[in-house]
C-alpha positions as CSV (number, residue, x, y, z in Angstrom):
1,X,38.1,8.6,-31.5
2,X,34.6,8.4,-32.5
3,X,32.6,11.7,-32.7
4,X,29.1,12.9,-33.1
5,X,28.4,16.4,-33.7
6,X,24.9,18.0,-32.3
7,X,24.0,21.4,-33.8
8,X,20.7,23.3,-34.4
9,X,22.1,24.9,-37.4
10,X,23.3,23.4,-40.3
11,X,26.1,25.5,-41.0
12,X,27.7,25.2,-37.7
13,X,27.6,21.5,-38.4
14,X,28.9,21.6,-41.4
15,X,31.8,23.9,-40.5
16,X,33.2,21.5,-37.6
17,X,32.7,18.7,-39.4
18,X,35.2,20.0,-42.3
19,X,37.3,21.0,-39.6
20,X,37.4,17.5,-37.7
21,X,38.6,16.4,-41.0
22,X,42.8,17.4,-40.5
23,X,42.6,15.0,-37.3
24,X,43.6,12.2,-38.6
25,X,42.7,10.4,-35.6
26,X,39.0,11.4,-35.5
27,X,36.5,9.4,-37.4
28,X,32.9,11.8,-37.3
29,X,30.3,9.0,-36.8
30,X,27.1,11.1,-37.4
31,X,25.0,14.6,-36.5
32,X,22.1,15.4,-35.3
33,X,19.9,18.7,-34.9
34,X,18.0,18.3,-31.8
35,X,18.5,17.1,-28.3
36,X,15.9,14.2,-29.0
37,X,17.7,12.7,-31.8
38,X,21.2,13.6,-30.0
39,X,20.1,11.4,-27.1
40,X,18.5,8.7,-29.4
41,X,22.6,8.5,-31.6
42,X,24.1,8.6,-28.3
43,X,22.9,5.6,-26.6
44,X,22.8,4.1,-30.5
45,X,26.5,4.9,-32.1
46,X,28.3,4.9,-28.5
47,X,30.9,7.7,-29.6
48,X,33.7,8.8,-27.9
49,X,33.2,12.2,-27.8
50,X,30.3,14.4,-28.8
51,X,30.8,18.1,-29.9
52,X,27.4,19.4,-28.3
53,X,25.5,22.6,-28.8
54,X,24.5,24.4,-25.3
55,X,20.9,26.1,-26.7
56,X,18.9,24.7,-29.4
57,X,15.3,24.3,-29.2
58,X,12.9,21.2,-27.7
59,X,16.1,19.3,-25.4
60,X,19.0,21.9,-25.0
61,X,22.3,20.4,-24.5
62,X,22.6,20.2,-20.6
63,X,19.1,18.0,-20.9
64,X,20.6,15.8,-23.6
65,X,23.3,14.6,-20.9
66,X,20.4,14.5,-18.6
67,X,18.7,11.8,-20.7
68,X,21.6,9.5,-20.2
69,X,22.5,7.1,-18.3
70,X,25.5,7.9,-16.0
71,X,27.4,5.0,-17.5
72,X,26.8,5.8,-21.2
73,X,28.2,9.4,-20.7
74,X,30.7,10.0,-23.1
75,X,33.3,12.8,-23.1
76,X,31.5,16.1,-24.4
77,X,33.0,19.3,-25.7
78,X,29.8,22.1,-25.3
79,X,29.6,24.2,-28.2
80,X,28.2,27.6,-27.0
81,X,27.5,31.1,-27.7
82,X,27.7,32.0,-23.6
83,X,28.8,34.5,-22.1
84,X,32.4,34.9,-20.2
85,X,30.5,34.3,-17.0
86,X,29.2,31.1,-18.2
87,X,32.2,30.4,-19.9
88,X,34.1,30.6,-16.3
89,X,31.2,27.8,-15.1
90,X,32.5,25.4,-17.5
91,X,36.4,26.1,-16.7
92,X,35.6,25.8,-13.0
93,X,34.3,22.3,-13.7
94,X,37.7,21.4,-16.4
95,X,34.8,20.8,-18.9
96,X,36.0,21.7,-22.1
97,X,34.1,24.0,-24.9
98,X,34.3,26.4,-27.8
99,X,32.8,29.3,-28.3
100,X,31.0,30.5,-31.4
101,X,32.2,31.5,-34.1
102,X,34.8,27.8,-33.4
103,X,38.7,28.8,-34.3
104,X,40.9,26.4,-35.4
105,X,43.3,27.0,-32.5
106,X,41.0,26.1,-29.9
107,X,39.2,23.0,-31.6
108,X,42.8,21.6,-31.4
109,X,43.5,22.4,-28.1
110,X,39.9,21.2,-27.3
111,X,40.5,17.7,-29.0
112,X,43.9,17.1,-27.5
113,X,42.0,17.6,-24.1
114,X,39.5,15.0,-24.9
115,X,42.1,12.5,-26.2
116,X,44.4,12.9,-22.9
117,X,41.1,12.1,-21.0
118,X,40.1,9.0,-22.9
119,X,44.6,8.0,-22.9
120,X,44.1,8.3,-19.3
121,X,41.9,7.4,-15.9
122,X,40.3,10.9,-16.3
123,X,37.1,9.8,-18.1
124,X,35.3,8.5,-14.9
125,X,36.3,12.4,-13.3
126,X,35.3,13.7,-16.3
127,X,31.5,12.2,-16.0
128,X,31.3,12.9,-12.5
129,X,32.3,16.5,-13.7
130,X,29.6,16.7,-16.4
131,X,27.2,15.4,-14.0
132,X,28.1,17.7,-11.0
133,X,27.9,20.7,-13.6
134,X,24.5,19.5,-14.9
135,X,23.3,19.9,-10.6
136,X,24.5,23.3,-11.0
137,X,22.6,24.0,-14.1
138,X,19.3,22.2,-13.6
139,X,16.6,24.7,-12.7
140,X,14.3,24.6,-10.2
141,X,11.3,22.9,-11.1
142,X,11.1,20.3,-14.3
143,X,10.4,21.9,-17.0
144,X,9.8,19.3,-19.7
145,X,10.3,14.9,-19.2
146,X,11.4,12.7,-21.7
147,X,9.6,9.3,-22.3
148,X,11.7,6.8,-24.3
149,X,9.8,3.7,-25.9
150,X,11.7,1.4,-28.3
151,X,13.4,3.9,-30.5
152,X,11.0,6.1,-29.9
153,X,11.4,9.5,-27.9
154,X,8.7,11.8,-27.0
155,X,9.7,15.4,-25.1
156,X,6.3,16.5,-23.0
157,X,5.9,19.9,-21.8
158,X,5.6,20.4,-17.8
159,X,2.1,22.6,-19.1
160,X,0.6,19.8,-21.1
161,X,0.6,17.2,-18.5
162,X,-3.3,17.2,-16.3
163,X,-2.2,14.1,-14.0
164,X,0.9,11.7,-12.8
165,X,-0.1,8.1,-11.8
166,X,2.7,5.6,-10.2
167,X,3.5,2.6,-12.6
168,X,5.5,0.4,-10.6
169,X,9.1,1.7,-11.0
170,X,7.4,4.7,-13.5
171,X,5.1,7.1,-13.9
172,X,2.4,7.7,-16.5
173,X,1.8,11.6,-17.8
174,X,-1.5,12.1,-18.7
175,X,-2.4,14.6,-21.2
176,X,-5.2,15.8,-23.2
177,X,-4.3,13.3,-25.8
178,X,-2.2,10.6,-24.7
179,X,-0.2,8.6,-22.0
180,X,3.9,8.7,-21.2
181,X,5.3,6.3,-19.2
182,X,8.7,7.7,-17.8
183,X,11.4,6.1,-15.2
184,X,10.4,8.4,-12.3
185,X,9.4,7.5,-9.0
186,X,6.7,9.5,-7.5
187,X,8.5,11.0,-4.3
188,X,11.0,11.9,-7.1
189,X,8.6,14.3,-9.1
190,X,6.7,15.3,-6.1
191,X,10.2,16.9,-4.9
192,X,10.8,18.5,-8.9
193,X,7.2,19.5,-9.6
194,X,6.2,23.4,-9.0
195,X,4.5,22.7,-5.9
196,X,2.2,26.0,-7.3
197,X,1.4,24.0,-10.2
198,X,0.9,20.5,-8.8
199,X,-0.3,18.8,-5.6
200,X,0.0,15.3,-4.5
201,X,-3.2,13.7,-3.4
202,X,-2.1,10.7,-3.0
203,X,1.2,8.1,-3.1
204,X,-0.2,7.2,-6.3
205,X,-1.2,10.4,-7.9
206,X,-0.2,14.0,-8.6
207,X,-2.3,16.1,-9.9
208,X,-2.0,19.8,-11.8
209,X,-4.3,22.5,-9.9
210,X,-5.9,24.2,-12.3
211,X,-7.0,21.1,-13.6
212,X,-9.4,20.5,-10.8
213,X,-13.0,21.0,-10.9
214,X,-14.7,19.4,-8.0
215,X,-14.4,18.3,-4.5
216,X,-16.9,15.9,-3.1
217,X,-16.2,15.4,0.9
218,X,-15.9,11.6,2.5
219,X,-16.5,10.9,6.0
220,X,-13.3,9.5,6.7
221,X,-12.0,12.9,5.7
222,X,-10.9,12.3,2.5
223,X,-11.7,13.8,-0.3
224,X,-12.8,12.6,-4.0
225,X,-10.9,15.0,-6.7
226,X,-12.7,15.1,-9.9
227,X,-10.8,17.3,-12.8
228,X,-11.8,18.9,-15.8
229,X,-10.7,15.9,-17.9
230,X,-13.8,13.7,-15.8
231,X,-10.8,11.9,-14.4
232,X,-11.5,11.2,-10.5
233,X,-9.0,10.6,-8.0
234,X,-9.0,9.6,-4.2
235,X,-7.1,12.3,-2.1
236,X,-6.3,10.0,1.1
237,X,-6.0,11.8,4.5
238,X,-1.9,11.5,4.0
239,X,-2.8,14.3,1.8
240,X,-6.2,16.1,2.5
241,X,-4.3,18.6,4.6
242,X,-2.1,19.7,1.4
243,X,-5.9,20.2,-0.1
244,X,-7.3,21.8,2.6
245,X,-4.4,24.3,2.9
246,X,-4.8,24.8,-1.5
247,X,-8.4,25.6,-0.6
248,X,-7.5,27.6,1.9
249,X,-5.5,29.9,-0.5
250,X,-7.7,30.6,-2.9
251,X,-10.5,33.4,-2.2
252,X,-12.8,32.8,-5.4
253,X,-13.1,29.0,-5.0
254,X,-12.1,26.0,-7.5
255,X,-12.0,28.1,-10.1
């Protein structure tokens, strides 16, 4: 069984990997520190089984399974400091994990589990398990995307993006700085954006509030949205209400 271990800290890393070592069964095929790289040796190596950490900064672990494809999910083992309650989440769902500091009595129970769900049909249930407790975990609104180009990924915060155009079967995030294309559909991130955050003006184009600067009226009662990047958008009449009802809501004006 192929295993990758993803840890923030070093030492944690370190420790399981020496551990790993009396399975004579296990080969360890590579760690990583961050969610971003995790995703990136995931789709990469292919392991078997990946020993992941629950917090660590930038992509935490529940977002690293998010960032895969349903059909390269491998088995996962979270590594986490939660507490009981959160501990009961994961039992509920017959997803496995250890809880820092890791003893050697429940890695071994943990990797047996793993190795009777590879041995046998489980690892389809075990997917759809991962993936029904990631639903239960996801929060509200998104909080961060993921754009993957080549070998490159690049995590953008939910605060640095101004405007969403459609691509075809993407989206494009405009920033200050830059463009990410990512494999979204609009109605999807209409649905997962903060609605006080964002507003849709068009099928084509979402928009972050504070970000706009000017309105200028057309006759056919819809409205030209310029924003404080000099970017300017057409807000069709699908979507001047949403507008007029933002307008509406705020008693000093655009600003």
């Amino acid at each position: 069984m192929r295993v990758l271990i993803v840890d923030d800290e070093p030492l944690a890393r370190r420790g399981l990997a020496l551990r790993l070592k009396r399975f004579s069964d296990l080969e360890v095929v590579g760690e990583c520190e961050d969610g971003a790289s995790a995703v990136q040796q995931i789709l990469d190596l292919v392991p078997d089984l990946v020993l992941l950490d629950v917090q660590m900064p930038g992509l935490d672990g529940f977002e690293v399974l998010n960032a895969l494809p349903k059909d390269k999910m491998p088995q996962v083992i979270f590594v986490t400091a939660y507490d009981e309650h959160a501990i009961r989440a994961f039992e509920v769902h017959a997803v496995d994990y250890l809880l820092k500091p890791v003893t050697e009595e429940r890695l071994a129970a943990a990797i047996d589990h793993a190795e009777k769900s590879m041995r046998g049909v489980s690892a389809q249930r075990s997917a759809n398990l991962i993936s029904k407790l990631l639903e239960d975990q996801r929060p509200k609104y998104l909080a961060r995307f993921i754009s993957k180009t080549g070998s490159r990924i690049c995590i953008v915060q939910q605060e640095q993006v101004l405007w969403i155009a459609a691509a075809g079967d993407y989206a494009e995030l405009h920033t200050r700085n830059s463009v990410h294309l990512i494999r979204e559909t609009m109605d999807t991130l209409a649905q997962n954006l903060d609605p006080g955050q964002f507003i849709r003006v068009h099928r084509s184009t979402i928009v972050r509030l504070n970000q706009i600067l000017e309105l200028q009226i057309r006759d056919n009662g819809e409205f030209d949205v310029r924003l404080r990047d000099g970017s300017q958008h057409r807000c069709s009449r699908t979507y001047a209400k949403s507008i007029e009802s933002w307008l509406r809501s705020k008693p000093t004006g655009l600003q």
